[in-house]
TISE-207804 format. One record per residue (C-alpha): residue in three letters; y negated, x, z negated. Coordinates in steps of 0.25 Angstrom, whole numbers, padded with zeros to 4 digits, always signed. Layout:
N
ALAYXZ;...
end
This chain:
421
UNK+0713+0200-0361;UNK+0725+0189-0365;UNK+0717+0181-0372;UNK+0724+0168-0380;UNK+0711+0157-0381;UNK+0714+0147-0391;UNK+0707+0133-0391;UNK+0706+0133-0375;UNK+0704+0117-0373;UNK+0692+0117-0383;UNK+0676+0117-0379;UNK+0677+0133-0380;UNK+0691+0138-0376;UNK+0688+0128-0364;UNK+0678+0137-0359;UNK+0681+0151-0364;UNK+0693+0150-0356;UNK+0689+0149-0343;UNK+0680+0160-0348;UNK+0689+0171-0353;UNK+0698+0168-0340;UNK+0685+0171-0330;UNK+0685+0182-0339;UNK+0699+0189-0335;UNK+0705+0186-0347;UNK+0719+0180-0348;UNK+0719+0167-0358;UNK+0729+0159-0362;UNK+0722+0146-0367;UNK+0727+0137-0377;UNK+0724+0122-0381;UNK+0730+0113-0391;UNK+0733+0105-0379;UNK+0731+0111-0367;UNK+0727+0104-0355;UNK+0740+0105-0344;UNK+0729+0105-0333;UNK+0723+0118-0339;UNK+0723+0132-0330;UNK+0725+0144-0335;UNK+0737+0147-0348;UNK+0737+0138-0360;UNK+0746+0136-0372;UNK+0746+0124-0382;UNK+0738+0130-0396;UNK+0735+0120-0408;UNK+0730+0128-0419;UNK+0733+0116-0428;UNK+0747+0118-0425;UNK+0746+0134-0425;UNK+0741+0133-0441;UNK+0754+0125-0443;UNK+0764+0135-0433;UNK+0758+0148-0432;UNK+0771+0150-0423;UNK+0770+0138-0414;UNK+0759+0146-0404;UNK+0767+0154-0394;UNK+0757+0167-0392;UNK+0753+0171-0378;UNK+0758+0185-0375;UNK+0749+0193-0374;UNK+0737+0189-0379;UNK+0724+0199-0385;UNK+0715+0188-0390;UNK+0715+0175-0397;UNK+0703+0166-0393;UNK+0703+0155-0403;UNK+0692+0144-0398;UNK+0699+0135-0405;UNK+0692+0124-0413;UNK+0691+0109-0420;UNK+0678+0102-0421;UNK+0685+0093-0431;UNK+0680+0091-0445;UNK+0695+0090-0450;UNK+0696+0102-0458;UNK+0711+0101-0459;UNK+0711+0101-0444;UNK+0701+0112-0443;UNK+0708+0120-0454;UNK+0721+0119-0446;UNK+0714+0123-0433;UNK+0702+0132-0434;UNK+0707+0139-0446;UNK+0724+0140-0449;UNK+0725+0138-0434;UNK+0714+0149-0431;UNK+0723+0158-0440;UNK+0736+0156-0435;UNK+0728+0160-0423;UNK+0723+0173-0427;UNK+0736+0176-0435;UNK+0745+0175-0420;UNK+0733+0183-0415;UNK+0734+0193-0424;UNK+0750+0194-0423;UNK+0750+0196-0409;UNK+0739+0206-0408;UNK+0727+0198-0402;UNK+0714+0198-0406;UNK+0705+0184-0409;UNK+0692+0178-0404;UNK+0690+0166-0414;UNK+0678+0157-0409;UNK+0673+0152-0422;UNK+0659+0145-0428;UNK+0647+0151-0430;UNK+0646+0146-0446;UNK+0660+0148-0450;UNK+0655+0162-0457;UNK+0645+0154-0465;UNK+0652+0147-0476;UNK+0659+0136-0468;UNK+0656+0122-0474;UNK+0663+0113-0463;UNK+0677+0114-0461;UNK+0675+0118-0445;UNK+0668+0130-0449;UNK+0677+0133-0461;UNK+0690+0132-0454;UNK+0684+0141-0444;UNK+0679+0151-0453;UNK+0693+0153-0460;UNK+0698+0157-0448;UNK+0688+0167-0444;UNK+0690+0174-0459;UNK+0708+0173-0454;UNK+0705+0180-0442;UNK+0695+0190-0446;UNK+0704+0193-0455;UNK+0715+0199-0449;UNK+0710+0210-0443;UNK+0713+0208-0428;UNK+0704+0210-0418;UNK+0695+0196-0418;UNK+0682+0191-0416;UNK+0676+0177-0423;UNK+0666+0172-0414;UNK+0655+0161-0420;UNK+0648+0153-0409;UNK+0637+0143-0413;UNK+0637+0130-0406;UNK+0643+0131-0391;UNK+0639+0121-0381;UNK+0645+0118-0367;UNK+0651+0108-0360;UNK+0664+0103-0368;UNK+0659+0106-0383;UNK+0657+0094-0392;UNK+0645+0099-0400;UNK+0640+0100-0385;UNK+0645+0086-0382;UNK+0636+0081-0393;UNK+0626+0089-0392;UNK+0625+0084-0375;UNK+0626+0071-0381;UNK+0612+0071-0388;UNK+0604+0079-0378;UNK+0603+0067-0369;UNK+0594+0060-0379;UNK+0580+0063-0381;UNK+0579+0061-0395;UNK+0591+0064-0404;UNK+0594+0062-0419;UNK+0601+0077-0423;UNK+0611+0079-0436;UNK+0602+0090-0438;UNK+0591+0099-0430;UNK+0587+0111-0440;UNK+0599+0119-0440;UNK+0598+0129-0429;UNK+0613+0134-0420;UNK+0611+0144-0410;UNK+0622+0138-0398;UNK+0628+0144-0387;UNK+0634+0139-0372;UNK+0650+0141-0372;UNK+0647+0150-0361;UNK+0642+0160-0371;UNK+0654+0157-0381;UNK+0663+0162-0368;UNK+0654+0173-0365;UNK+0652+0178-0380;UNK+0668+0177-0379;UNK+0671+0185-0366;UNK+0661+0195-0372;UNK+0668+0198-0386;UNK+0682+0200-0375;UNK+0674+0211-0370;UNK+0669+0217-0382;UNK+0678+0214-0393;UNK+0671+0218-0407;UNK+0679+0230-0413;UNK+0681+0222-0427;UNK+0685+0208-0431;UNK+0670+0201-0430;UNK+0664+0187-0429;UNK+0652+0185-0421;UNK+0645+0173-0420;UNK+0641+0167-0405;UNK+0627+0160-0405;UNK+0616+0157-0394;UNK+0603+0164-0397;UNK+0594+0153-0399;UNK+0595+0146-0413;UNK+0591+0131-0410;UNK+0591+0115-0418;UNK+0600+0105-0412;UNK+0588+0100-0404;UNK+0586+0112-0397;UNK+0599+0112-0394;UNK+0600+0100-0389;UNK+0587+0103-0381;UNK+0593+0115-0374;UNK+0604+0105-0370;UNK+0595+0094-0366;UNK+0587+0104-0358;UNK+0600+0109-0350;UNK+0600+0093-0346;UNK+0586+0093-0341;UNK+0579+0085-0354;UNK+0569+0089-0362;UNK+0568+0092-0377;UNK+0573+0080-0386;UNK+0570+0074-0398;UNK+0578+0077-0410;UNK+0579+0071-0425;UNK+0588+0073-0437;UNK+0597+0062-0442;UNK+0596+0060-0456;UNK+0604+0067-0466;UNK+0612+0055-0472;UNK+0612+0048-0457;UNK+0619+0062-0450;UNK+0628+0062-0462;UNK+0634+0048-0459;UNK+0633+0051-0444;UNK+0642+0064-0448;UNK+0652+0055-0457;UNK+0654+0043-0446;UNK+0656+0056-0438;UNK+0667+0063-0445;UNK+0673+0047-0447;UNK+0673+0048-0433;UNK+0678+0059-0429;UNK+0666+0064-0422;UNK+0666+0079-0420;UNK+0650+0080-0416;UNK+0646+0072-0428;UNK+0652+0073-0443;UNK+0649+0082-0456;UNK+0654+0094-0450;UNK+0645+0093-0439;UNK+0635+0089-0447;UNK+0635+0101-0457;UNK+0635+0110-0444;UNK+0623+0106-0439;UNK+0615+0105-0450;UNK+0615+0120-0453;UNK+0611+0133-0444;UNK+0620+0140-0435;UNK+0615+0153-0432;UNK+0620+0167-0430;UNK+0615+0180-0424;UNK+0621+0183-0410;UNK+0620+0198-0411;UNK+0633+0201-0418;UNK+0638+0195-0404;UNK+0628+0203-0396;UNK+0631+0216-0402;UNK+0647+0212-0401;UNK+0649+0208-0387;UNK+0636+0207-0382;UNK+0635+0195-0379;UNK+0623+0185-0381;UNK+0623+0170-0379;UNK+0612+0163-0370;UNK+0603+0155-0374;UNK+0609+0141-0373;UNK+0600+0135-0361;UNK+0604+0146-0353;UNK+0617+0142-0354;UNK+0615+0127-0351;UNK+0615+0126-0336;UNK+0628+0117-0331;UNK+0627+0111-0345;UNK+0624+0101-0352;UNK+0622+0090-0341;UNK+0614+0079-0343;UNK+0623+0069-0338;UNK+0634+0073-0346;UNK+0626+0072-0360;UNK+0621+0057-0355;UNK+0638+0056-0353;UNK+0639+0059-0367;UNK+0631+0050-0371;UNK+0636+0038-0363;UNK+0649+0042-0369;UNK+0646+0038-0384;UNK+0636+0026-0380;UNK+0647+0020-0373;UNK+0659+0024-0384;UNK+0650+0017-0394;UNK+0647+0004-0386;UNK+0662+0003-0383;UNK+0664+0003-0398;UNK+0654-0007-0400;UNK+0659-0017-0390;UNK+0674-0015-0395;UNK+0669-0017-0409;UNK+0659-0029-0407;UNK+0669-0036-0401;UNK+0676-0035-0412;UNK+0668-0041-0421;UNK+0663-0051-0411;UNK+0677-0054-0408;UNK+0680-0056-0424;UNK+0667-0062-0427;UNK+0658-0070-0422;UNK+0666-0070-0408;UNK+0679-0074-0412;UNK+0679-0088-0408;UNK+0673-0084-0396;UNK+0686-0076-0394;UNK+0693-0088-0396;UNK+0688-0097-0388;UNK+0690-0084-0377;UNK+0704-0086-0379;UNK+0707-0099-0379;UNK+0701-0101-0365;UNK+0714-0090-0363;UNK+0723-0101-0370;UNK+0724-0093-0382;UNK+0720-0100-0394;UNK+0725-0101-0409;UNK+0731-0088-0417;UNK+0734-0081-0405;UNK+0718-0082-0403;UNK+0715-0078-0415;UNK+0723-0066-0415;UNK+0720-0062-0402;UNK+0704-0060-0406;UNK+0707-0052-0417;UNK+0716-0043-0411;UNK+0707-0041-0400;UNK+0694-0039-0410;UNK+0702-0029-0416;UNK+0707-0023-0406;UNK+0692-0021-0400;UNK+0688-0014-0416;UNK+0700-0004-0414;UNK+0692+0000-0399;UNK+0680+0002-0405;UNK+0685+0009-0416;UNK+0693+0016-0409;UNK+0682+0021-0399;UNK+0675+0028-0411;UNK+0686+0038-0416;UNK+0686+0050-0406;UNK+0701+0052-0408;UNK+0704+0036-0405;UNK+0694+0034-0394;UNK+0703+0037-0379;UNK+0713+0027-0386;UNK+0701+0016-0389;UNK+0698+0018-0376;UNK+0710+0016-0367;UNK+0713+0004-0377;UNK+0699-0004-0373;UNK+0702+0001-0359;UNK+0716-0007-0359;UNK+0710-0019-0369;UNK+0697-0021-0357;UNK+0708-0020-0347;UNK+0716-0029-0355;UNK+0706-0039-0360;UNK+0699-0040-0345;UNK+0713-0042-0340;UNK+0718-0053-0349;UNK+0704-0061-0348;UNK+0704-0060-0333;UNK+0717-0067-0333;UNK+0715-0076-0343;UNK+0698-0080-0341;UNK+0694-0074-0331;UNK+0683-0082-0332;UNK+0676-0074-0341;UNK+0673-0063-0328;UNK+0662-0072-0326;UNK+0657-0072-0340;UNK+0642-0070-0338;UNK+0642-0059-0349;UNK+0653-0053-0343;UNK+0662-0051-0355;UNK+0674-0047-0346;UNK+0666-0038-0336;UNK+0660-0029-0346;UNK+0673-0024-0348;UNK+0671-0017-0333;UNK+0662-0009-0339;UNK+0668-0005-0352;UNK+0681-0002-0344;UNK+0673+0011-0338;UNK+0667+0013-0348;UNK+0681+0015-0355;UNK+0686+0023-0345;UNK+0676+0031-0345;UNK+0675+0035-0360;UNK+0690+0037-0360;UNK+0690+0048-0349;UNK+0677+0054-0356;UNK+0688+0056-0370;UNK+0694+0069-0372;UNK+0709+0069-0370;UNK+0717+0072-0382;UNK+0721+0085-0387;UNK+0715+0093-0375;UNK+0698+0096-0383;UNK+0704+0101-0394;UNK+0708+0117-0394;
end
């Protein structure tokens, strides 16, 4: 089958595509910016852009099925409006004009009265396309885990701990492995249902946070932890300095999420297809590793003492260390305004770092900034007091530490444009 998988470069189209291919079918993937390095045929799809042009696409000849794994974790609902919903539709309306049929990976929840705007913007496009009476399935996995997921990002993140403070450990979510997505997928290929339908895709146990978070710290070789529930008014100012900060984990969307149940039955998959997800351990062999979730959490430690050093020497720097600063510069002959100035700019340029370091969207720039200014500042001082390499606290030489460390959290950042499908 000619099939036209939309959403390619994200966490699911990443690994139904390989997938669909060992399979024997022809695809011709898209990305809103598709990787040049890529194998295989791609084309440049923004459904953003595809709400405001439905003519601005060039349709692949020959294609029998849309696969639209397309999706925003975002809680901008005019960006998920124009992406998971008027983008979906314009989808399903060249679909329908060219004769293919649709595979529209959705949310399990998006039937239930949506109350987030993720959900919502998914469910109006579910009702579109089961609507125009084309040959297409809405499939409703529960939570998905595997390498590459950022709710499986999070979740790795806290199963190194032993003990761990939850948003919420009553609701119950039956997930599955991505493997099971692709196998759920491969198997509706194979028996496509004679009607429009939606199915939901759910593992077979129904389990708390901290099971889950067991099974994960299990696959890792650890025993069972120790869970608690934040306090309602903490996990709601934790969720509103999330959203401030563009966290896609932590923020009220989430927060909703996982505070209610999750559940579906998987028969009406069974009875479909015939196929049945495993149960979740039996899928984590190669995956989660320990050393990756310690990796994710040295990442954050290390994001947040960067801020703290940018940001305390800030305020050291315009506080109670500003005539310290000065008498700094004029061992370099530099006295007076030009002193003065000089302090201050720097102190602020050292707030804008830290700052910087805390937004998502700003962070690769604050990071190749404070790379140039260590760079710079150990540069200009070895010239002009190189003396202060033999400072016993080593001022200067902690900056060949934090210079790695740099590095290294730079190349950890996602490069722009190429995680969203």
């Amino acid at each position: 089958m000619r099939i036209l998988l939309v959403g390619a470069g994200g966490f699911i189209g990443r690994h139904l595509h390989p997938a669909l291919l060992a399979a024997g079918h022809q695809v011709v993937a898209t990305a809103r910016q598709p990787d040049p390095a890529a194998s295989g045929d791609w084309l440049a799809l923004d459904l953003a852009a595809l709400a405001r042009d439905p003519h601005a696409f060039a349709w692949p000849a020959g294609i029998e099925l849309v696969i639209n794994a397309a999706g925003l974790l975002s809680t901008n609902r005019s960006q998920l409006e124009e992406v998971q919903h008027l983008g979906a539709c314009a989808l399903f309306e060249l679909a329908a004009a060219r004769g293919a049929g649709v595979l529209q990976i959705s949310a399990l929840g998006a039937e239930d009265g949506p109350d987030t705007d993720f959900l919502a913007s998914k469910a109006a496009a579910e009702r579109h396309l089961l609507a125009l009476g084309i040959p297409a399935v809405v499939l409703r996995p529960s939570l998905v885990l595997g390498p590459g997921a950022a709710s499986s990002r999070w979740l790795l993140r806290l199963s190194p701990w032993p003990w761990t403070p939850l948003l919420d450990n009553r609701a119950r979510l039956q997930p599955l492995h991505i493997d099971d997505l692709c196998a759920a997928v491969l198997a509706l290929l194979a028996r496509w249902p004679a009607q429009p339908c939606s199915l939901a895709l759910v593992g077979p146990e129904a389990m708390t946070q901290g099971q889950l978070l067991d099974r994960l710290r299990g696959a890792q070789g650890w025993g069972a932890g120790r869970y608690s529930t934040l306090p309602r008014p903490l996990a709601a100012l934790g969720a509103w300095l999330g959203e401030r900060a563009g966290w896609r984990a932590l923020n009220r969307q989430t927060l909703r999420l996982v505070r209610r149940d999750n559940l579906a039955s998987p028969e009406p998959l069974a009875a479909a297809c015939g196929h049945r997800c495993l149960p979740l351990t039996a899928r984590l062999h190669d995956w989660p590793q320990a050393a990756d979730s310690a990796g994710l959490i040295v990442q954050p430690l290390l994001l947040a003492l960067l801020v703290v050093v940018w940001l305390g020497t800030a305020l050291a720097c315009l506080g109670p260390g500003f005539d310290w600063s000065l008498r700094i510069l004029a061992e370099a002959e530099i006295d007076g305004w030009p002193a003065r100035l000089a302090v201050i700019a720097g102190a602020l340029l050292d707030a804008a770092l830290g700052i910087g370091l805390l937004r998502a969207r700003w962070r690769v720039r604050a990071l190749q900034a404070q790379i140039v200014l260590m760079l710079g500042y150990t540069a200009l001082i070895s010239i002009l007091l190189p003396h202060y390499w033999f400072d016993p606290l080593q001022g200067i030489g902690k900056n060949l530490v934090l210079l790695p460390v740099s590095l290294w959290l730079l190349w950890l950042q996602p490069l722009p444009g190429r995680t969203r499908p």
